[in-house]
Each structure stands twice: as C-alpha cells, then as structure tokens.
C-alpha distance (Angstrom), angle and dihedral (degrees) to the residues before:
residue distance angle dihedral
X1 . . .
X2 3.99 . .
X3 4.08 103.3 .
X4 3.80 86.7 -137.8
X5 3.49 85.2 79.8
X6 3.67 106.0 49.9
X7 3.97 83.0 48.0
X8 3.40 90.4 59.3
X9 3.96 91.1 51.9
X10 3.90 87.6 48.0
X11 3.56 85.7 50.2
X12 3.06 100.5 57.1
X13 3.65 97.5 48.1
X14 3.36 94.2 52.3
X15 3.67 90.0 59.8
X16 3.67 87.9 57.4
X17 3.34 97.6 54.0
X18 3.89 115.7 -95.7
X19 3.10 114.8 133.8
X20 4.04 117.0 -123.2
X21 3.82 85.9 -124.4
X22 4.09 89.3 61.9
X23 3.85 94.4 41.9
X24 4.40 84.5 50.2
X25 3.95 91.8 52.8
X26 4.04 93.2 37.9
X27 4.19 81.6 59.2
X28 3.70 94.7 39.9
X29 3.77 95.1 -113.8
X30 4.35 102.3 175.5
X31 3.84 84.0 -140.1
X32 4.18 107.2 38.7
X33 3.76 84.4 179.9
X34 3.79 89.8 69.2
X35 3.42 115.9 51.4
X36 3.40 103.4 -179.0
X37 3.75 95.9 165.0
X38 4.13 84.5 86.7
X39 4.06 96.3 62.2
X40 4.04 97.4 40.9
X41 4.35 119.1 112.2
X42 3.44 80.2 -145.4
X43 3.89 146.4 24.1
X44 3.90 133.0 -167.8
X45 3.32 127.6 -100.4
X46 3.84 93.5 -118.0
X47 3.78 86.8 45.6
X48 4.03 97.1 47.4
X49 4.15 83.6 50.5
X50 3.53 97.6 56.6
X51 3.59 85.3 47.5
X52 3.58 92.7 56.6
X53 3.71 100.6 42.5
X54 4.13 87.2 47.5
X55 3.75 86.4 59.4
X56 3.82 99.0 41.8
X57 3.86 84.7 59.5
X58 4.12 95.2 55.5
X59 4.05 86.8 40.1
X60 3.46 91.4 54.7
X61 3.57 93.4 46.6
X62 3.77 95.8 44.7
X63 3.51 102.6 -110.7
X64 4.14 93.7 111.6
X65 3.48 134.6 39.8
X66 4.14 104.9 -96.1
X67 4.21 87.8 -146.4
X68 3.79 93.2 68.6
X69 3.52 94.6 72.5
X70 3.49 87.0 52.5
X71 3.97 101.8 51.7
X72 3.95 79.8 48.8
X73 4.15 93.3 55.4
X74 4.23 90.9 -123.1
C-alpha cells in the first residue's frame, strides 16, 4: 500500500491528539517511540490494516474525522 496513505491516517490522528507513541503500541511497534510506519514509500498489507482498523476505533469514538478514511479509499 502507497505510505502516503498511511501518513495521511497518522496525520490525521495526530491532529486529534494521539500521540504517535499510542498509535506505535496500538500496532505493536517493538519501539513505540519510532514510528517508522509514517516515513515508509510503502507499507504492508498487514501493516496498512492495522492502520485502518486503529483508526476506525478513534472514528467511531469521535476522536477522528470519519471522512479521512474515505479520501484515503479504506
């Protein structure tokens, strides 16, 4: 999956509020301080799912904006 998009869903996050460091442990990262994930061309599939589920669970909550998964095709 094209890393632009799971930028823009770490992005977006980040403008909410969540710390990168929460987003790394949510996806298991071994380091949460380096969330590498943002500065990649390209991310797994597995990775890139995560990702999306992660951010389904703020939108639902109402701590993101619901659109940007759309304007990202999740």
């Amino acid at each position: 999956m094209p890393g632009e998009k799971a930028r823009r869903l770490i992005e977006a996050m980040g403008e909410a509020g969540i710390p990168q460091t929460q987003i790394a442990r949510a996806l298991r990262y071994e380091h949460p301080t380096n969330l590498k994930l943002a500065r990649r061309e390209y991310v797994t599939k597995r990775s890139w799912d995560r990702l999306v589920t992660l951010y389904r669970h703020y939108a639902r909550r109402g701590l993101v904006p619901a659109d940007v998964l759309e304007e990202v095709g999740a």
